[in-house]
C-alpha positions in Angstrom: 0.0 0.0 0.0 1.1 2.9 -1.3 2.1 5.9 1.9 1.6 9.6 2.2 3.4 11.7 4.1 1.1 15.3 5.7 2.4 17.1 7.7 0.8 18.9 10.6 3.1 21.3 13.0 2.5 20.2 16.6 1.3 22.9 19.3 3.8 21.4 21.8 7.3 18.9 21.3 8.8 17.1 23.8 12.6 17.5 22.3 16.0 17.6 23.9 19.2 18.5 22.0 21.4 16.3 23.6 19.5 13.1 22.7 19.5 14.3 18.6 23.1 14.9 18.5 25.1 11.6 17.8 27.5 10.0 21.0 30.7 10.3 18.1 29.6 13.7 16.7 32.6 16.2 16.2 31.1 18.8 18.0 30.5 16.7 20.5 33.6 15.3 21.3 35.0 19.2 21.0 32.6 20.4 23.6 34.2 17.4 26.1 37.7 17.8 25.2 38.2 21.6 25.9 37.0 24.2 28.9 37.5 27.9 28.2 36.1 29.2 31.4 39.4 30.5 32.0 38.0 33.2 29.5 35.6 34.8 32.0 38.6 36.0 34.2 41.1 36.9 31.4 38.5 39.2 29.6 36.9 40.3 32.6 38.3 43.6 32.7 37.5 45.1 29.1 33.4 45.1 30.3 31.6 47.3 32.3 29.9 46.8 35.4 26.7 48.2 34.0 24.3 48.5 31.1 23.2 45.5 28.1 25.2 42.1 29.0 27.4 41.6 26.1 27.9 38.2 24.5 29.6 35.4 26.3 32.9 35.4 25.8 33.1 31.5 25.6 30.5 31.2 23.3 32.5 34.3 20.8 35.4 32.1 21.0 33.2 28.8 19.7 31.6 30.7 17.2 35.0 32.3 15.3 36.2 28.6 15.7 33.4 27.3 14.2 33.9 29.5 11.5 37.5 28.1 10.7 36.2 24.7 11.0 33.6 25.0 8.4 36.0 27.3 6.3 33.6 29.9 7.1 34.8 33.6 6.5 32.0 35.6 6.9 30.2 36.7 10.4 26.9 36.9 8.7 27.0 33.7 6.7 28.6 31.9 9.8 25.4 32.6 11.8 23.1 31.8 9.2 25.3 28.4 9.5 24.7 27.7 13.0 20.8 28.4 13.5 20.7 25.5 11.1 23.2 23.1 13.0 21.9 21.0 15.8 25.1 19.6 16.6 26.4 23.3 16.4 24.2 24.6 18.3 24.6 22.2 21.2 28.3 23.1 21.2 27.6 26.7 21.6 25.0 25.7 24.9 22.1 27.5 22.9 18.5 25.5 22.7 16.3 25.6 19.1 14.6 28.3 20.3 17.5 30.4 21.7 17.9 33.5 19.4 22.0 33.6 18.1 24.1 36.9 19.0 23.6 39.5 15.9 26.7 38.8 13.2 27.7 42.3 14.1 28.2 41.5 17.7 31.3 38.6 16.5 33.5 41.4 14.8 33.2 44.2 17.6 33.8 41.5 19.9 37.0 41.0 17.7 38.3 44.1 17.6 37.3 44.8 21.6 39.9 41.8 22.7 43.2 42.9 22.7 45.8 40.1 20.7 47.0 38.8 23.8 43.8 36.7 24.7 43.9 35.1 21.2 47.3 34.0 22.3 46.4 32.8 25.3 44.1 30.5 24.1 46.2 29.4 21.3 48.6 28.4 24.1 45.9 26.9 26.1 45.5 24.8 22.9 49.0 23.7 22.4 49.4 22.6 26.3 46.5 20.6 25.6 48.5 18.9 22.4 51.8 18.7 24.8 49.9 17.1 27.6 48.6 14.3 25.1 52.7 14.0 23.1 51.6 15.3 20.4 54.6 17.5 20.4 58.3 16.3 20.5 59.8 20.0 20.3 63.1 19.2 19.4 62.7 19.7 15.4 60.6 22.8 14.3 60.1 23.9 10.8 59.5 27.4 9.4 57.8 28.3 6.2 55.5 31.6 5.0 52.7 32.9 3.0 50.8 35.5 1.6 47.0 35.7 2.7 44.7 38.1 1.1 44.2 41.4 2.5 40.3 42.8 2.9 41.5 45.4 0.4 41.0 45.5 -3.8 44.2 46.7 -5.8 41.4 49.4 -7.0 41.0 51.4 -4.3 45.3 52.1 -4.3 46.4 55.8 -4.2 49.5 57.6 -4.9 52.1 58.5 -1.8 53.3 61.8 -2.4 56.0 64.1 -0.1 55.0 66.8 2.3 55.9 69.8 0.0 55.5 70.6 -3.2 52.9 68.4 -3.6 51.2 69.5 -7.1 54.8 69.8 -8.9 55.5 66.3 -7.7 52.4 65.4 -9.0 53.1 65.9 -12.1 56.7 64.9 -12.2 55.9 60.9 -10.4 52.7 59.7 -12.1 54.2 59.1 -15.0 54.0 55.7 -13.1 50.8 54.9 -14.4 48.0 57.0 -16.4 45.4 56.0 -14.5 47.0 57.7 -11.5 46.1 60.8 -13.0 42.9 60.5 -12.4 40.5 59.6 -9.4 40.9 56.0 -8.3 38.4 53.5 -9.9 37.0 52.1 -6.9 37.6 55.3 -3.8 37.7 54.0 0.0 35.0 55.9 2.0 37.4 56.4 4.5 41.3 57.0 4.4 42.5 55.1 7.2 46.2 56.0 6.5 48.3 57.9 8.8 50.4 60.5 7.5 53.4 58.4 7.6 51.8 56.0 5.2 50.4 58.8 2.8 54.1 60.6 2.4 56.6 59.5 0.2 59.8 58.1 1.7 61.4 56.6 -1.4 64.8 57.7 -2.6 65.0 59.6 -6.4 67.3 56.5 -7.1 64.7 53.8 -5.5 61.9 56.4 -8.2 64.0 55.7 -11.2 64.3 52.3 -10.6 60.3 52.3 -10.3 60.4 54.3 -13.9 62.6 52.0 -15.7 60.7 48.8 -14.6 57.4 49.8 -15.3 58.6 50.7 -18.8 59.8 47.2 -19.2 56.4 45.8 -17.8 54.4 48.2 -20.1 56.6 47.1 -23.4 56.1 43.6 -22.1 52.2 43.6 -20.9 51.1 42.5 -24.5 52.9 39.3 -24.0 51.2 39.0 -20.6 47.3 36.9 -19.8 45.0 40.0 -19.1 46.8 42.3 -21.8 43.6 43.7 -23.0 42.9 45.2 -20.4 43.9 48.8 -20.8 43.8 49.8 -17.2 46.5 47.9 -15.9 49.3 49.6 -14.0 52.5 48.7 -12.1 52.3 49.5 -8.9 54.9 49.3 -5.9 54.5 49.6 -2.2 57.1 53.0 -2.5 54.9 54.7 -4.6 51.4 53.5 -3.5 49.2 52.7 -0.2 46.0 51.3 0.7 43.6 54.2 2.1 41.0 51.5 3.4 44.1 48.7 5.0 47.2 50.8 5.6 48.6 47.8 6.5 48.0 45.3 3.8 51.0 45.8 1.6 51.6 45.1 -2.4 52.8 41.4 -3.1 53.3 39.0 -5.9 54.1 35.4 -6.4 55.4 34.0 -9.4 52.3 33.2 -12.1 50.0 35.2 -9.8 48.7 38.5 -10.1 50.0 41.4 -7.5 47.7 41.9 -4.7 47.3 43.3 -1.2 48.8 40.6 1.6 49.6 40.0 4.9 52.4 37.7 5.7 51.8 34.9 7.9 54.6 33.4 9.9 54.4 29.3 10.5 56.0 27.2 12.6 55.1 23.2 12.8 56.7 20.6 14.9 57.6 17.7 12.6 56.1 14.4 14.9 52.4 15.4 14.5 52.3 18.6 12.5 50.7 20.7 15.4 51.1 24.6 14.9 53.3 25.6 17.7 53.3 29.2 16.1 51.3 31.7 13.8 51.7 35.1 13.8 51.0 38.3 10.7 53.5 40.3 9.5 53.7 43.1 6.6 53.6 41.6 3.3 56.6 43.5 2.1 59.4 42.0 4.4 61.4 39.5 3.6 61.3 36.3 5.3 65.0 36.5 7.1 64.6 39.8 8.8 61.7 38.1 11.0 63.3 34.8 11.9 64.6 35.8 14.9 61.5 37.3 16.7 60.2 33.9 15.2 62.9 31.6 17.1 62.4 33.8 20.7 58.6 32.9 21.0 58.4 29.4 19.6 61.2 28.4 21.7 59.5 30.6 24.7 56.2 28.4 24.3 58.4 25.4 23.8 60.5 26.1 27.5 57.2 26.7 29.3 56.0 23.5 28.0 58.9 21.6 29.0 60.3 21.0 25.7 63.7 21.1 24.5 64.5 22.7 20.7 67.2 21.3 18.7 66.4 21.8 15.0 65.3 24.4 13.0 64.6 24.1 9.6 63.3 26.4 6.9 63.7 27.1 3.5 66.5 29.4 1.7 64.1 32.6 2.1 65.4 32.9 5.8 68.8 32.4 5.1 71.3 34.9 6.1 74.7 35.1 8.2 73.1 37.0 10.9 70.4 34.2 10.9 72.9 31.6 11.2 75.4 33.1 14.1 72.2 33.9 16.0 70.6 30.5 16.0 74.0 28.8 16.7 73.9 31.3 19.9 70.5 30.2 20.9 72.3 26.4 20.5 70.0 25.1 17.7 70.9 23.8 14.7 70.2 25.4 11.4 68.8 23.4 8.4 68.6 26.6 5.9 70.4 26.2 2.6 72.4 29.4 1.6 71.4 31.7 -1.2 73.0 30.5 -4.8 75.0 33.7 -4.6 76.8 32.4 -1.9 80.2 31.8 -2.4 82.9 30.5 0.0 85.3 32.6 -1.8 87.1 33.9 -4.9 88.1 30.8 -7.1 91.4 29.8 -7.0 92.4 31.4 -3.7 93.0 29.7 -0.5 91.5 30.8 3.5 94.2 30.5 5.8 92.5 30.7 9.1 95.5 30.7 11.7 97.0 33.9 10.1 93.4 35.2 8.6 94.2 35.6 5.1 93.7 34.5 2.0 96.5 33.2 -0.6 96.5 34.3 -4.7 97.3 31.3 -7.0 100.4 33.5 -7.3 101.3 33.0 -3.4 100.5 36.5 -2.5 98.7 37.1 0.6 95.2 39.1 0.7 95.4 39.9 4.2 92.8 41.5 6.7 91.9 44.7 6.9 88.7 45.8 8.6 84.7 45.1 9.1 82.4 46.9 7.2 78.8 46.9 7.1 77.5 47.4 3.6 73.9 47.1 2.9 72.9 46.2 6.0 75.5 43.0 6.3 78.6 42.6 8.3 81.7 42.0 5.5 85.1 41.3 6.1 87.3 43.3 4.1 90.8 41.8 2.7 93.6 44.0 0.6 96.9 43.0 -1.0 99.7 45.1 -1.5 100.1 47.6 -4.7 103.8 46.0 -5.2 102.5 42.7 -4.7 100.3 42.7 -7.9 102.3 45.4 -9.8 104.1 43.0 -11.7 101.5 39.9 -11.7 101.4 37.9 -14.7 97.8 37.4 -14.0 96.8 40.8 -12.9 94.7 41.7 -16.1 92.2 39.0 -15.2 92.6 39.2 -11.7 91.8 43.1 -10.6 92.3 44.4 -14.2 92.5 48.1 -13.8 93.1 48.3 -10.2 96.0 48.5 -8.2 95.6 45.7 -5.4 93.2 42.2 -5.2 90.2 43.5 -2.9 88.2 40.7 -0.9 84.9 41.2 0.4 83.0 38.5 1.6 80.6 37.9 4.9 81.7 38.3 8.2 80.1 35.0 9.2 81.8 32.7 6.4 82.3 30.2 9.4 79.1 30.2 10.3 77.9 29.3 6.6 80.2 26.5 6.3 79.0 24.8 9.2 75.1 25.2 8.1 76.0 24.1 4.8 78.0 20.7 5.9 74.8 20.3 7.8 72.6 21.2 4.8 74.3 18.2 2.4 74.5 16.0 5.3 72.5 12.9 5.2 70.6 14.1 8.1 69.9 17.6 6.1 68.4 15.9 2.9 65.9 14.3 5.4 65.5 17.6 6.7 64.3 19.3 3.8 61.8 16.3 2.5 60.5 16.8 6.3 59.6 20.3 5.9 58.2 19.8 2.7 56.0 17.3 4.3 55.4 19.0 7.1 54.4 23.1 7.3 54.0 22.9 3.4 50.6 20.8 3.7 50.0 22.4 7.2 49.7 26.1 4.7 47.6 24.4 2.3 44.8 22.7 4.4 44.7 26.7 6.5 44.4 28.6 3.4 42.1 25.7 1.1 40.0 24.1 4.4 40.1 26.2 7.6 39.6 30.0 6.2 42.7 31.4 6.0 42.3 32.4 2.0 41.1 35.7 3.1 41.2 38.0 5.7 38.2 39.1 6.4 39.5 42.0 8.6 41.6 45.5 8.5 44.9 46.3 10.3 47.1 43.8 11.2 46.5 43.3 14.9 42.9 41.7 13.4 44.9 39.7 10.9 47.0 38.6 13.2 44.0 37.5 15.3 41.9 35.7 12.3 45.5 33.8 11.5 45.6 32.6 15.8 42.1 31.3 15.3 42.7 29.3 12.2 45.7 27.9 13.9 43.8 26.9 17.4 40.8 25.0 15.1 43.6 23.3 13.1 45.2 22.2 16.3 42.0 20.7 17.5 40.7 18.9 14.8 44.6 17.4 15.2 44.1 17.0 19.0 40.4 15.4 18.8 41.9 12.9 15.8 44.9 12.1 17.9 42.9 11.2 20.9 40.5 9.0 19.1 43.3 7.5 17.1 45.1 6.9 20.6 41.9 5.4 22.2 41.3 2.7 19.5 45.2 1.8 19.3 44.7 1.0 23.1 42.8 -1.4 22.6 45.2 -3.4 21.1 47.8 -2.8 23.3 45.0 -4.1 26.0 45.0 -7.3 24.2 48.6 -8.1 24.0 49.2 -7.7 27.9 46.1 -9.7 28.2 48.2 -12.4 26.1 51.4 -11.4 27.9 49.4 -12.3 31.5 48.6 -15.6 30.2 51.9 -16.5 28.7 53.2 -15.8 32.6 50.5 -17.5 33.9 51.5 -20.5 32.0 56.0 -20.2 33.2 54.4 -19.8 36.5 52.7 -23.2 36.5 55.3 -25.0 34.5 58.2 -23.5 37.1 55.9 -24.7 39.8 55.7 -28.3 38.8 59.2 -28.2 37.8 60.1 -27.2 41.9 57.6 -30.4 42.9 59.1 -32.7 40.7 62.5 -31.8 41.9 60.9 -32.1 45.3 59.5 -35.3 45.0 63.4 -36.8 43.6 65.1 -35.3 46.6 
């Protein structure tokens, strides 16, 4: 017999929340595994002690974390999300008929916590990971990458100097002729300080601006997108971002230039948990940040009782500085050198007792002084004048000049030992560990846990939305791990149970061996 399904809404329902959501839901399982009522004293102070209750503080944190879970970037859609959710809404402690905080509520909630909280409960996170041994500390490795800033490419204006503004005008946007009109898309408000809106580039740094953007303008037929006429170079010297000051201009190869942030990642290698995250301006360079990298990860690592022994990274952070200063903090460096590294001039020969260097001639290039030039530490070595006066070789050697000139780091020793670490076998297992490691890490953040996008401005909130991302990736790990650990004991329960009765079994055997001899005697 054929059914038919009417259906009739019910006056009253007898329905409880708990029983519809499953024993091994996720959600579930989350809710058990971690408190955060240690957010009611933390962010006690930064309410009032009167007027409208504000929104939990514990439930804010589960909401932006179920928002990286379900890859989830914006506050309004991530609402509309959990009012359809049972198992969500059970994890947030709100009944079907409780009404959900107003989307607007999860973003000034944002910016009202200062950075420090996030961190907090990032590291509440990680203990909870340590206390589990999840985390061996001793090898850590460090990798980078752009994440899109809440900020178009349209809405870029021109930086110009303090004085002589219209002259200058008229002299720099030669950059691009779309500069000398209105932006296409203009910010409502400029959020720029005055520092970001003046011009701080060099006329030398300017020309070299001119001459590329004539290369790129000859070349931009050649380019995807070359119909479109109202491309421009631009360059973070020339031009800010009135509606993110902080985003900066980017580019990978193959991908267009855009407005980033740069977010800093550190993974420990035995279970790929995120010991580290933190936002940095898109325009630095990778090396210049290591070191405030190294003194909080191995911070967090010390108060967790963890020893740090290897750091590894990719040639991005390599510099001599970098390698003197990790030596110093008695890690090893895994970091292979820049190809424009060079040991030394071909041919020539370090002496180290006497700190010189040795022509294929046998002259010496001896030691004169230290000089910092562009920012790194060289050693500078001279010859003679008669030495090379009356070189066979001196035409191919200095040509022109009057003496053989060395410059070359000032932490050459320090190379050599990261680079015999480097080729070692122990490096080349290194490097296919950190490309298994923080390199999938990056992509399941930025593909899977909302990290493509920053859906904030400034990058205290970027550095914020990245800490979230981080702390959901980390339990997801920690709830797997625990599960995985929990079935895997199970097995371990049956071999002692084996164990037990292959001792029960010598026992008896040893016993009738004893009465045996017993009954002989």
């Amino acid at each position: 017999m054929q059914g038919k399904k009417t259906y009739q809404e019910k006056l009253f329902n007898e329905f409880r929340l708990s029983e519809r959501v499953p024993k091994d839901n996720f959600y579930r399982r989350l809710k058990s595994a971690i408190s955060l009522d240690f957010l009611y004293p933390l962010t006690k102070d930064f309410y009032g002690s009167s007027g409208q209750k504000s929104i939990d503080p514990v439930v804010f944190f589960k909401l932006c974390l179920v928002g990286y879970l379900e890859n989830i970037i914006s506050d309004r859609k991530l609402m509309d999300h959990c009012s359809m959710r049972l198992d969500i809404l059970f994890f947030l402690d709100y009944d079907i008929d409780d009404e959900l905080p107003w989307h607007s509520t999860i973003s000034r909630t944002r910016q009202l916590f200062p950075e420090q909280v996030f961190e907090e409960v990032f590291t509440k996170v990680f203990e909870l990971c340590v206390s589990k041994g999840m985390v061996s500390g001793h090898t850590q490795a460090i990798d980078s990458a752009p994440i899109k800033a809440n900020a178009s490419m349209d809405s870029l204006e021109l930086k110009v100097p303090e004085a002589a503004l219209e002259s200058h005008l008229r002299s720099v946007r030669h950059i691009s002729k779309r500069d000398k009109e209105k932006p296409l898309r203009k910010s409502k408000e400029n959020k720029a300080g005055k520092a970001q809106q003046t011009i701080v580039a060099s006329k030398k740094e300017l020309q070299d601006i001119t001459t590329r953007n004539s290369k790129w303008a000859r070349e931009q037929d050649q380019r995807p997108g070359a119909g479109n006429k109202g491309a421009r170079y631009t360059s973070n010297k020339t031009h800010y971002s009135p509606t993110d000051p902080d985003a900066r201009i980017s580019v990978k190869p193959g991908k267009a230039r855009k407005l980033n942030y740069l977010s800093q990642l550190t993974v420990d290698t035995s279970n790929h948990v995120i010991t580290d995250i933190k936002a940095y301006h898109a325009d630095g360079k990778d090396n210049q940040q290591l070191a405030d990298i190294v003194k909080r990860v191995q911070r967090r690592l010390w108060n967790s009782g963890l020893l740090w022994e290897n750091c590894v990274a990719d040639t991005g952070y390599s510099s001599g500085e970098n390698y003197a200063f990790l030596e110093n903090r008695h890690l090893q460096s895994f970091i292979p050198p820049h190809g424009t590294y060079k040991g030394g001039p071909d041919g020539f020969i370090y002496y180290e007792k006497g700190n010189y260097w040795l022509c294929p001639q046998g002259k010496k290039v001896t030691f004169r002084k230290q000089k910092l030039e562009k920012g790194t530490l060289k050693d500078n070595y001279f010859t003679k004048r008669s030495d090379c006066k009356g070189c066979p070789i001196k035409q191919q050697c200095i040509g022109k000049s009057h003496e053989k000139r060395i410059n070359i780091t000032a932490y050459r020793k320090e190379y050599e030992r990261n680079i015999a670490r480097v080729n070692s076998p122990q490096g080349r297992y290194m490097k296919a560990k950190r490309q298994s490691t923080v390199e999938p890490v990056f992509g399941t953040l930025t593909q899977f846990m909302g990290l493509r996008k920053v859906n904030t401005i400034g990058i205290k909130q970027a550095n914020k939305c990245m800490q979230l991302s981080a702390i959901a990736y980390n339990l997801k790990k920690y709830l797997k791990f625990i599960q995985k650990h929990a079935k895997s004991g199970v097995g371990s329960l049956k071999v002692s149970s084996s164990f037990l009765k292959a001792l029960q079994k010598h026992i008896l055997c040893c016993f009738k061996f004893s009465n045996f001899n017993v009954q002989l005697n």
